[in-house]
C-alpha angles and dihedrals in degrees: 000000000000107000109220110200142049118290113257121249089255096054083069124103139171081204124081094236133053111224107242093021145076131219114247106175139007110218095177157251114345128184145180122211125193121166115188146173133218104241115237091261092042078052101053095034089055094049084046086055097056089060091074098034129221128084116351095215091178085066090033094053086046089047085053097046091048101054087029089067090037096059086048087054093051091041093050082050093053086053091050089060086041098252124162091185135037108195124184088043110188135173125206131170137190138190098239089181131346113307082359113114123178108200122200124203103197137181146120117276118218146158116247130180133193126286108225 
């Protein structure tokens, strides 16, 4: 039975197995790239932002967006195999130049089905 749409957010595990399903067939590796650079005033809020100490949320909000487009990526990879479920879900991230990040969604995309 081919699956036709993305797998949902749930469907989505750091571990090798679903609860409640079991893994039918592994269709690969899938991955989500986005590199990104902090803009000039991101840049100077953010070192604004360390005077006072605490959370930088100007460089947390762009962290979040970032993986969070990343995991979409990967997600949108895992559809195009036909994939309902990615299992061993990782993140890495990597400063490619100064102020510029490329940040990788991984995992292994697979079919599951229910266990009964």
């Amino acid at each position: 039975m081919a699956y036709s749409g993305q797998p949902a957010h749930n469907m989505v595990s750091t571990t090798f197995e679903l609860a409640g399903y079991r893994v039918v067939r592994t269709l690969g590796v899938v991955r989500g790239i986005v590199v990104r650079s902090r803009s000039i005033f991101g840049t100077i809020g953010a070192g604004l932002q360390t005077l006072v100490g605490g959370n930088i949320t100007l460089l947390t909000n762009l962290c979040e967006k970032t993986r969070n487009d990343a995991f979409d990526i990967m997600l949108e990879h895992a559809a195009q195999l036909g994939a309902n479920a990615v299992v061993g879900a990782r993140y890495d991230a990597t400063e490619v130049m100064q102020g510029v990040t490329e940040v990788l969604a991984y995992g292994t995309a697979v079919v599951v089905e229910q266990i009964r």
